[in-house]
MARKE-150710 format. One record per residue (C-alpha): x, y, z; residue in one letter. Coordinates in Angstrom, 3 decimals, padded with zeros to 6 digits. Last residue first. Example, Ala and Ser with C-alpha at 12.3 -4.5 7.8 and 13.67 -1.06 7.14 Angstrom:
<atoms>
ATOM        X        Y        Z res
ATOM  013.670 -001.060  007.140   S
ATOM  012.300 -004.500  007.800   A
</atoms>
This chain:
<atoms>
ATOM        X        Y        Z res
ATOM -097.581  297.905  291.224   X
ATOM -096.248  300.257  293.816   X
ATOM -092.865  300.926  292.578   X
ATOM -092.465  300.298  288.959   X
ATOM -092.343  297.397  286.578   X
ATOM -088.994  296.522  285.394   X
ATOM -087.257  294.419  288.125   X
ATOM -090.753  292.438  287.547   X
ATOM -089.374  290.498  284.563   X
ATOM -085.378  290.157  285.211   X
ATOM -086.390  289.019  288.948   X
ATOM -089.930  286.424  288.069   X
ATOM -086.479  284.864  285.569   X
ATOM -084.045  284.511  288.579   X
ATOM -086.853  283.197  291.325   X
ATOM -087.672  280.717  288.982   X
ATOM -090.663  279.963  286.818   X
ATOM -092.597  276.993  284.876   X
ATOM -096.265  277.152  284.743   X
ATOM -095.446  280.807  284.576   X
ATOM -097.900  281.533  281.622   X
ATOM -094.366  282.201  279.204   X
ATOM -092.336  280.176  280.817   X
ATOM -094.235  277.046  280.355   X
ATOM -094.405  277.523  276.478   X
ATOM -090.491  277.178  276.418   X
ATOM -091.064  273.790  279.160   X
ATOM -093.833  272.257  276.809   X
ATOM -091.067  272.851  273.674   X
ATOM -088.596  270.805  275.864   X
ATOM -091.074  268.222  277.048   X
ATOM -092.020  267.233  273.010   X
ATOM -088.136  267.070  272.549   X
ATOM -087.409  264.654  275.648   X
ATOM -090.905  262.655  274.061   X
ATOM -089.509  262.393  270.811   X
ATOM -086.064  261.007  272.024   X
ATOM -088.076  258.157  274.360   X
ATOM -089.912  257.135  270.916   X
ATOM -087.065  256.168  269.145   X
ATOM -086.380  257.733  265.873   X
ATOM -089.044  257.012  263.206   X
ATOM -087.802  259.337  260.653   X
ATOM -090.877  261.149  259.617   X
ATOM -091.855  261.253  263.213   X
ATOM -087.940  262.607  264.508   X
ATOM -088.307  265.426  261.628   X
ATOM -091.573  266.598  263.217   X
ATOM -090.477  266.501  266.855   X
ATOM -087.158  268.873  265.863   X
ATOM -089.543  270.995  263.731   X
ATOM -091.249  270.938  267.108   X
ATOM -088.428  272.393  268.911   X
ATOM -087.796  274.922  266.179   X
ATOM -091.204  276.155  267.230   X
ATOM -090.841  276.170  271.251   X
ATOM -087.720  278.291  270.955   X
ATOM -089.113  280.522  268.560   X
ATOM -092.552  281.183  270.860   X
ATOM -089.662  281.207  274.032   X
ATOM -088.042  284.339  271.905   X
ATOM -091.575  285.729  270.864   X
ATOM -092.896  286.029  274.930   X
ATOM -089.799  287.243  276.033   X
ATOM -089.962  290.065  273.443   X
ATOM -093.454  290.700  274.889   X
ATOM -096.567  292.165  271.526   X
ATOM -097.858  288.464  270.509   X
ATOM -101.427  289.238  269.350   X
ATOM -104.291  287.236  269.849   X
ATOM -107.931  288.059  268.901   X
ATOM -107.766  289.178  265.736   X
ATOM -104.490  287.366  265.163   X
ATOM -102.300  289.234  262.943   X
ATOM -100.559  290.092  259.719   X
ATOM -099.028  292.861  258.913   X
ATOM -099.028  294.204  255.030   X
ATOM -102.933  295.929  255.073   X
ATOM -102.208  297.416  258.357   X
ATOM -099.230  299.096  257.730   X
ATOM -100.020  300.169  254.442   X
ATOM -103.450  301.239  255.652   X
ATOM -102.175  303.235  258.179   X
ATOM -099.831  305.368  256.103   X
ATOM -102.202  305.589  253.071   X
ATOM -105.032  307.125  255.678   X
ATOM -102.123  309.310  257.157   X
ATOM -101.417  310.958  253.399   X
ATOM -105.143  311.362  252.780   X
ATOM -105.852  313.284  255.128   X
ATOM -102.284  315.199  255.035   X
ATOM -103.389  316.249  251.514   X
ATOM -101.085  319.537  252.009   X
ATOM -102.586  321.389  248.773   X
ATOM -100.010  324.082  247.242   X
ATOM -097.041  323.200  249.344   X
ATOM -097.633  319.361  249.368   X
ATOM -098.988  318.952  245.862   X
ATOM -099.750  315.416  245.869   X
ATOM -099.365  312.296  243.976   X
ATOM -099.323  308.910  245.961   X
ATOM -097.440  306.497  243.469   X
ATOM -099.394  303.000  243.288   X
ATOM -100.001  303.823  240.336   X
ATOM -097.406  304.742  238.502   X
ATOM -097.022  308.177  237.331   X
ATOM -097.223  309.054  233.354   X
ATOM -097.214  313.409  233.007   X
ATOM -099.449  315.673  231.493   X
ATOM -097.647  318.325  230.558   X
ATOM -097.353  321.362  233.006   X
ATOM -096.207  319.536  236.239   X
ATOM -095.480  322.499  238.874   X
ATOM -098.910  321.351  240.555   X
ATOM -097.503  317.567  241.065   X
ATOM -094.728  319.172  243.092   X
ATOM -094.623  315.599  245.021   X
ATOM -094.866  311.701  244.028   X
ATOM -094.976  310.125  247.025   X
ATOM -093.728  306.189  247.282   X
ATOM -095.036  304.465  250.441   X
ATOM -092.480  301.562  251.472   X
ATOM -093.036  298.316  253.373   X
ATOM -089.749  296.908  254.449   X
ATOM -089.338  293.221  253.423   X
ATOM -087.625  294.253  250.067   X
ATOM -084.763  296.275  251.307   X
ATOM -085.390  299.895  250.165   X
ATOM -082.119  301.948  249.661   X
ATOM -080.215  300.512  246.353   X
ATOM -083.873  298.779  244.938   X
ATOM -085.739  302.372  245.989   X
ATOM -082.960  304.366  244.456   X
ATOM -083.174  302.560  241.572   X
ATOM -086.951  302.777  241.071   X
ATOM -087.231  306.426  241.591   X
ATOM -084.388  307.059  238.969   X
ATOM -085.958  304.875  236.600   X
ATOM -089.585  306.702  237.086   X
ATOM -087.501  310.476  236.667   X
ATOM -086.884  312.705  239.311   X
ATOM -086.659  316.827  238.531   X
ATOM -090.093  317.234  238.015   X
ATOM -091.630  314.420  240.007   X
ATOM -089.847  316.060  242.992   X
ATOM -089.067  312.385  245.346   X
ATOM -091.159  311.253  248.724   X
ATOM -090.261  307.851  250.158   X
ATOM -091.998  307.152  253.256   X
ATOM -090.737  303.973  254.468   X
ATOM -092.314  301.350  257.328   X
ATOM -091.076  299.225  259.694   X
ATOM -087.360  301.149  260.170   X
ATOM -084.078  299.838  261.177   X
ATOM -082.898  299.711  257.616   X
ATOM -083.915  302.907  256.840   X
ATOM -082.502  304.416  259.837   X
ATOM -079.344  303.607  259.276   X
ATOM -079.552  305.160  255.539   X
ATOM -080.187  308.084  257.039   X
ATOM -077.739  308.221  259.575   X
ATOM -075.107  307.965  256.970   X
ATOM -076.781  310.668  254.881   X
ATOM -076.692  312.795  257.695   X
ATOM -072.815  311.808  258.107   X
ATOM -072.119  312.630  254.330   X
ATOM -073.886  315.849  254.888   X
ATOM -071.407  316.392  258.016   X
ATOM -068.692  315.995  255.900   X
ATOM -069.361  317.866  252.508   X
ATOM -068.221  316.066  249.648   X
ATOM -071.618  314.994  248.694   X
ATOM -073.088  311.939  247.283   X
ATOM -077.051  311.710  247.637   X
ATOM -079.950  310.769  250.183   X
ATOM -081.667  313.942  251.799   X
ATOM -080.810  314.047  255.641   X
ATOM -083.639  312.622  257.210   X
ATOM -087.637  312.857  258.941   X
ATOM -088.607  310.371  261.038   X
ATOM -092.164  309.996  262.077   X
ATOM -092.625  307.281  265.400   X
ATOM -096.108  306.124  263.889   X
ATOM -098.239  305.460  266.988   X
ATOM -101.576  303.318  266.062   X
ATOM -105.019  304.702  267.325   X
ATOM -106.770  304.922  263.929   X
ATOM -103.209  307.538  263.153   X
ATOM -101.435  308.637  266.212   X
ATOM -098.198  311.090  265.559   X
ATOM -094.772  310.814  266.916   X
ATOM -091.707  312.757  266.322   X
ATOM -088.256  312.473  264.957   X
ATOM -085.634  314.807  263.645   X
ATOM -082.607  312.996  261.588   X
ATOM -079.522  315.450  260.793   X
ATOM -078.333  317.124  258.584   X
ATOM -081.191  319.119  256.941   X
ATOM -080.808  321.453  254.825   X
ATOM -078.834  319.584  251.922   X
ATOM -080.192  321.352  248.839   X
ATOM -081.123  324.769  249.809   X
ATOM -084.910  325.648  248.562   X
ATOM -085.464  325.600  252.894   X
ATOM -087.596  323.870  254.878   X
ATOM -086.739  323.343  258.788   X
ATOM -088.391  320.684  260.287   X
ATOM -090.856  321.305  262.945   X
ATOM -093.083  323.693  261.953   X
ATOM -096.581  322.933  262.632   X
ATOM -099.895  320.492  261.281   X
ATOM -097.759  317.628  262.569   X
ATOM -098.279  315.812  259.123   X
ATOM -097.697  318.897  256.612   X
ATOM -094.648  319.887  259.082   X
ATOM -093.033  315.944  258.532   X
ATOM -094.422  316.460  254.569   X
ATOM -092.289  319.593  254.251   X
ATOM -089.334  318.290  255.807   X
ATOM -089.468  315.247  252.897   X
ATOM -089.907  318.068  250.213   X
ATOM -087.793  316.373  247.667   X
ATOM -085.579  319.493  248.052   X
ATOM -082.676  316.607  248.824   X
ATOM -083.310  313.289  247.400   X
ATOM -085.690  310.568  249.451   X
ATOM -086.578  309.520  253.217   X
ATOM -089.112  309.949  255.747   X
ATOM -088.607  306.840  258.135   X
ATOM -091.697  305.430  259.985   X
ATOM -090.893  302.690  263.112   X
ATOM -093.995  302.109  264.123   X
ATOM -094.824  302.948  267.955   X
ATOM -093.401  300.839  270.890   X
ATOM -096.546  299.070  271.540   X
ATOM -098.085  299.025  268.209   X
ATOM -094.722  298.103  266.435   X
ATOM -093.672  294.919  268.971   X
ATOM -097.523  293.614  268.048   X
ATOM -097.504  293.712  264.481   X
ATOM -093.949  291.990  264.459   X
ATOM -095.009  289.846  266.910   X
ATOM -098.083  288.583  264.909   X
ATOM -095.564  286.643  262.911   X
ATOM -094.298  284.358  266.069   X
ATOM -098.381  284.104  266.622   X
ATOM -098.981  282.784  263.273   X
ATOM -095.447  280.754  263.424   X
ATOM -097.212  278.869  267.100   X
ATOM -100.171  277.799  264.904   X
ATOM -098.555  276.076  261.589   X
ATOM -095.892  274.618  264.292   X
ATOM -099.006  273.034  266.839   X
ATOM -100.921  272.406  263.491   X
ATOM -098.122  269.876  261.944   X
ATOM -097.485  268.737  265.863   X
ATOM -100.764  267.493  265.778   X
ATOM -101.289  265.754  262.397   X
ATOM -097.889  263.826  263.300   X
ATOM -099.384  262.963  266.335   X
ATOM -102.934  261.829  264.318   X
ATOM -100.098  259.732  262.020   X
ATOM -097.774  258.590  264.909   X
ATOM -101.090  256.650  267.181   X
ATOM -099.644  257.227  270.442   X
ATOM -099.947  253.943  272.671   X
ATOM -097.721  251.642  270.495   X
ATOM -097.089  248.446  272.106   X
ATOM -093.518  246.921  271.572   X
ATOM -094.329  244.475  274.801   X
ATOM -090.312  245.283  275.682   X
ATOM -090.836  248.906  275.691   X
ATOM -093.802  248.854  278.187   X
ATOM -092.678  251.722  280.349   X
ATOM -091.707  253.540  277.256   X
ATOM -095.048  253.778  275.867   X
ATOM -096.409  255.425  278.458   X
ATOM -093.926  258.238  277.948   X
ATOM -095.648  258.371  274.753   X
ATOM -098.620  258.465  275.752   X
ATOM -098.117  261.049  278.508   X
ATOM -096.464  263.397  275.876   X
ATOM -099.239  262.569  273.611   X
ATOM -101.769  264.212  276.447   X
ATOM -099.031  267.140  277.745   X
ATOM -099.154  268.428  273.354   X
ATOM -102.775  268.884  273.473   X
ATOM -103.116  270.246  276.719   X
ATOM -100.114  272.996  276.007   X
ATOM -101.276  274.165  273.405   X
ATOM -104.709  274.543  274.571   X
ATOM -102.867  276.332  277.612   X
ATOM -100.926  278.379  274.932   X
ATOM -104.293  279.922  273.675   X
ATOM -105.870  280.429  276.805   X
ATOM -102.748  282.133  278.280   X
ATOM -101.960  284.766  275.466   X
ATOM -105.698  286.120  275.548   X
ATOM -106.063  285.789  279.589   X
ATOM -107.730  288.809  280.401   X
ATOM -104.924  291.008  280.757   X
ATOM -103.400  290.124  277.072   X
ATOM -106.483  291.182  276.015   X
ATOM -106.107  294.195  277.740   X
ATOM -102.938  295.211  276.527   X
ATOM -103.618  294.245  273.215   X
ATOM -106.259  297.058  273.178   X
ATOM -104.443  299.571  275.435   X
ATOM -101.354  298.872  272.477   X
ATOM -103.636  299.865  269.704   X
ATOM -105.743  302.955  271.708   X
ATOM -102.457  304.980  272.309   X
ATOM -099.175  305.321  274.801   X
ATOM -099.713  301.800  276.405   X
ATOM -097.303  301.854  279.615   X
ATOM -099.858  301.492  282.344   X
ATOM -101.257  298.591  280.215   X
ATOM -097.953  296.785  279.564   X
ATOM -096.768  296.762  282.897   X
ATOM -100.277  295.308  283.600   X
ATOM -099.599  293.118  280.622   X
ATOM -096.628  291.669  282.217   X
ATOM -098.710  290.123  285.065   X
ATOM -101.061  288.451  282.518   X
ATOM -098.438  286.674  280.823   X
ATOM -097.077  285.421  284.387   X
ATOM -100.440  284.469  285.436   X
ATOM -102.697  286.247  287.970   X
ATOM -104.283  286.020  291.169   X
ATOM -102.352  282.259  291.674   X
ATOM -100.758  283.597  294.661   X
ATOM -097.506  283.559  293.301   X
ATOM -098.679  285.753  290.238   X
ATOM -101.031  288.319  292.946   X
ATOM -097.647  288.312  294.377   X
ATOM -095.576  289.657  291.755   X
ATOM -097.831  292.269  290.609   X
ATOM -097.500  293.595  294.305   X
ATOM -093.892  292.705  293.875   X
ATOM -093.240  295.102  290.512   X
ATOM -090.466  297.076  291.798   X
ATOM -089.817  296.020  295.649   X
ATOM -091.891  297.129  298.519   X
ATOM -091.025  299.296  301.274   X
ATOM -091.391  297.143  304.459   X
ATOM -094.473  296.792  306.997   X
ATOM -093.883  296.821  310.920   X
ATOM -095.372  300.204  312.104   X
ATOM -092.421  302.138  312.092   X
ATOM -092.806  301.052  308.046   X
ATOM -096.577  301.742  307.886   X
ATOM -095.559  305.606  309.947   X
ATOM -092.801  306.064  306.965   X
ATOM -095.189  305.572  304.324   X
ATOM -097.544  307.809  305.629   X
ATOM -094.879  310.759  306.124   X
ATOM -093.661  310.381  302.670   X
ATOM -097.207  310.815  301.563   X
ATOM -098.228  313.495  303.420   X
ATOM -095.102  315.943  302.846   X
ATOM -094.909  314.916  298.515   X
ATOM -098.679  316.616  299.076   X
ATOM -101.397  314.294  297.479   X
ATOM -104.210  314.176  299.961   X
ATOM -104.572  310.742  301.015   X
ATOM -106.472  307.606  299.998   X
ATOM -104.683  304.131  301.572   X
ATOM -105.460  301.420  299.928   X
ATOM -105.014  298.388  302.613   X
ATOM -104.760  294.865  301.170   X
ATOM -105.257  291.336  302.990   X
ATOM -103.648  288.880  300.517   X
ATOM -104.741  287.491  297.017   X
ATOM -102.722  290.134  295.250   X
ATOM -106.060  291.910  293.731   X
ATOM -107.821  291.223  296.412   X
ATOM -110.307  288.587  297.093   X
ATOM -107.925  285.900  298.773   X
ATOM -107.889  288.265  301.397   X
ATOM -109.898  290.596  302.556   X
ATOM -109.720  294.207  300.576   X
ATOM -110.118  297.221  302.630   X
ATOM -110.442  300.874  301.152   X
ATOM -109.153  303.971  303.376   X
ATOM -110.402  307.409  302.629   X
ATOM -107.942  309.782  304.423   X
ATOM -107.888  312.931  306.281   X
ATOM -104.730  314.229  307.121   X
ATOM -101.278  313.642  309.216   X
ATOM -103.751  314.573  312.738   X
ATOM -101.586  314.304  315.698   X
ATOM -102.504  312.063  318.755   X
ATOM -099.395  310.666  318.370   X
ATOM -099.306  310.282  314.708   X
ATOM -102.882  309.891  313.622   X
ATOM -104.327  309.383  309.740   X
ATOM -107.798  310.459  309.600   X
ATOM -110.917  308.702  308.995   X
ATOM -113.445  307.797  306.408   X
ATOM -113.857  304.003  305.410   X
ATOM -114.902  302.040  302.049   X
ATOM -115.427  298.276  302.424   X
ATOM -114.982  295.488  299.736   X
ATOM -114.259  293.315  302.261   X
ATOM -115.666  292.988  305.855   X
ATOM -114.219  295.503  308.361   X
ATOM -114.960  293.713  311.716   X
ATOM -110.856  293.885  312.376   X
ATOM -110.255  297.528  310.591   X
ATOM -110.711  299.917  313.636   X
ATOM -110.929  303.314  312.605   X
ATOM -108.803  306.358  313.211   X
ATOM -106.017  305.065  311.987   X
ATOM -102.316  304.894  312.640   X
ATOM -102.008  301.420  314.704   X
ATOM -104.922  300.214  312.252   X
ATOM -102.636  300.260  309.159   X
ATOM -100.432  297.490  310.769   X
ATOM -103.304  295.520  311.998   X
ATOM -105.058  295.526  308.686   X
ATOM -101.794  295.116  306.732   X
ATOM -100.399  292.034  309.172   X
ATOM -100.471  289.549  306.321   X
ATOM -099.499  291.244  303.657   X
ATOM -100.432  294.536  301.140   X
ATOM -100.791  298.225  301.802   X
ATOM -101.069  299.941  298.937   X
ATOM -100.634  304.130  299.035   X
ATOM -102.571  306.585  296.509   X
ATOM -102.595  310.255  296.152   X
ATOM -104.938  312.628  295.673   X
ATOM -104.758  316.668  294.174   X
ATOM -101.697  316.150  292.850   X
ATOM -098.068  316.940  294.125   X
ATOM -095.332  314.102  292.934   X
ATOM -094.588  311.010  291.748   X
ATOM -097.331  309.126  289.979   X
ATOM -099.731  306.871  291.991   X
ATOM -098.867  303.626  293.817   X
ATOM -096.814  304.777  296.646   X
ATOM -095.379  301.757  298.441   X
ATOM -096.171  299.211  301.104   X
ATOM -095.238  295.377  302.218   X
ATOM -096.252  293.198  304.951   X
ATOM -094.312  290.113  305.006   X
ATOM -094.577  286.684  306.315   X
ATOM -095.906  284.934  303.121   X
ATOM -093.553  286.771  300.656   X
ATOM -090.379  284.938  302.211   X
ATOM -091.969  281.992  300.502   X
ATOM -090.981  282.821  296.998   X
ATOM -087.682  284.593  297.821   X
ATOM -087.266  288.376  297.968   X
</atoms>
């Protein structure tokens, strides 16, 4: 679909879940939606004025498809800024196939993944940033991600880069001015407050490149790997944490082979739980592949759990495997277990949890140190939060664009090359609000939203 070819069309889909439910949901959106919807209603629509609930039936040929609650929305106050039909049925797979087909004999189309989203963006409903966080909010799995979600929703991202933006357009114009009147050699844009500018511009943009990494976790769930030595009790903790047996725990060294993953919500955060093959040299083959695996998924991972049997581990032993293992910029919990089989009293570091998981569980106070490890070690905007990949890549863009603007002050380069660099990083924030577009990038994004939204 082009970005015009919108204007003329009439477009419909299913915009609840797949499948038998009690109700189900079908948007009507275009131009000829009231007219289109009328031909198989029971109710005229014309002196419908928005915001307007109707009762009727759905008629093929005199033939009663069901009874229906329609709601009217008159355009530009809709939620795509054109006349929209919702369209209230029962929710038989029969019903709603068979409405969907009558709107299309009827002179609407199916509609494309994402295009009511899409529209409400061309129509000015929406942003671009705003858009995606729909997709983001009917994907958010717990409380954290509906949170940034929503924020995202109501313009968070967009104020903040439009203040960018405003700042950076207004010595971009000065410049430019400037240029016109190269042969007077009058200065316009006073170089130290630019320099200022651009200083804060970079100092801002990296806070919101960092919040990414805070953002990226809550909405796909924090990476959480459960490693250590074999009988460390690693597939104990997983079962402690789940409250059920999901690991199998044996006194066998080597147990478990293979990774097993699950998910648990802590304060409203996902931690995607990993538990692993028990880290140590073996002959046997398809330890040495667990082990493998597990040392994969420590380096992929945002956050370690590593649990070690204080009684058969020593401090030295702890600490090497954590330098070999560990890399520095992954944050690590460090369990001391079998604390009850201790009968000497016995130096453990601080900052060592020490528990007794198959006396005493402590899976309290285990999720608490989770959650605030994560949260203590990421930082983040209270009010923004950067969660989109597309959103971080332009963000990096933008910033090593104005390292580009800051180097060219300190060195006094022309003014005409400053301003070429100032319009790229205004073109990388651009694409993020949809102040600049094109039919190829508004594809890739909506492509992945889903039918009927």
């Amino acid at each position: 679909m082009s970005n015009d070819s919108y204007k003329s069309e009439s477009i419909c889909a299913i915009s609840s879940p797949p499948g038998i439910g009690g109700v189900s949901l079908i948007r009507i959106s275009g131009p000829d939606s009231f007219s289109i919807v009328e031909k198989i209603f029971s109710k005229s629509l014309k002196d419908t004025s928005g915001y307007q609930v109707l009762y009727g039936k759905i008629i093929e040929k005199k033939q009663i498809i069901d009874d229906v609650i329609v709601a009217v929305f008159k355009n530009p106050h809709s939620f795509t800024g054109e006349n929209t039909v919702e369209i209230n049925c029962h929710g038989s797979t029969f019903i709603q196939q068979k409405i969907i087909e009558l709107l299309i004999n009827n002179g609407a189309r199916l509609a494309l993944p994402g295009e009511f989203s899409k529209r409400a963006f061309l129509n000015g409903k929406l942003d671009l940033s705003q858009t995606e966080a729909i997709a983001d909010l009917i994907n958010s799995k717990s409380s954290a991600a509906h949170e940034i979600a929503i924020k995202q929703l109501k313009g968070g991202i967009s104020s903040e880069l439009k203040i960018l933006r405003n700042k950076l357009i207004e010595f971009a114009s000065l410049i430019e001015l400037e240029l016109d009147f190269s042969e007077e050699d009058v200065e316009f844009a006073d170089r130290t407050h630019l320099n200022q500018l651009i200083q804060d511009l970079i100092t801002h943009i990296d806070q919101l490149k960092k919040s990414f990494q805070y953002g990226n976790a809550i909405k796909n769930g924090v990476s959480t790997v459960i490693a250590g030595r074999p009988n460390a009790g690693k597939s104990t903790l997983l079962n402690n944490i789940l409250n059920e047996n999901r690991a199998i725990v044996s006194s066998i060294a080597g147990t478990t082979r293979d990774t097993i993953e699950e998910i648990i919500t802590i304060n409203g955060i996902d931690f995607r739980l990993v538990d692993t093959a028990g880290i140590r040299n073996t002959e046997d083959e398809i330890e040495k592949i667990g082990v493998a695996k597990t040392l994969e998924k420590i380096n992929q991972s945002s956050l370690v759990i590593y649990i070690y049997d204080i009684c058969s581990t020593t401090e030295k032993e702890v600490d090497e495997d954590l330098r070999k293992y560990v890399e520095n910029k992954v944050l690590c919990l460090v369990i001391a277990n079998k604390i009850d089989l201790v009968k000497s009293s016995i130096d453990v570091p601080k900052d060592h949890l020490t528990v007794s998981l198959k006396t005493t569980p402590n899976t309290l106070e285990i999720k608490e140190s989770i959650f605030e490890l994560f949260e203590r070690n990421n930082v983040h905007n209270e009010s923004v939060v950067i969660s989109n990949m597309r959103h971080f890549e332009a963000l990096e863009l933008a910033y090593n664009e104005l390292i580009k603007v800051e180097k060219g002050l300190s060195e006094n380069i022309p003014g005409d090359l400053i301003a070429m660099d100032i319009r790229q990083v205004l073109y990388y924030i651009g694409t993020i609000t949809g102040d600049i577009s094109s039919d190829e990038l508004l594809g890739n994004i909506f492509a992945n939203f889903c039918i009927g939204k």
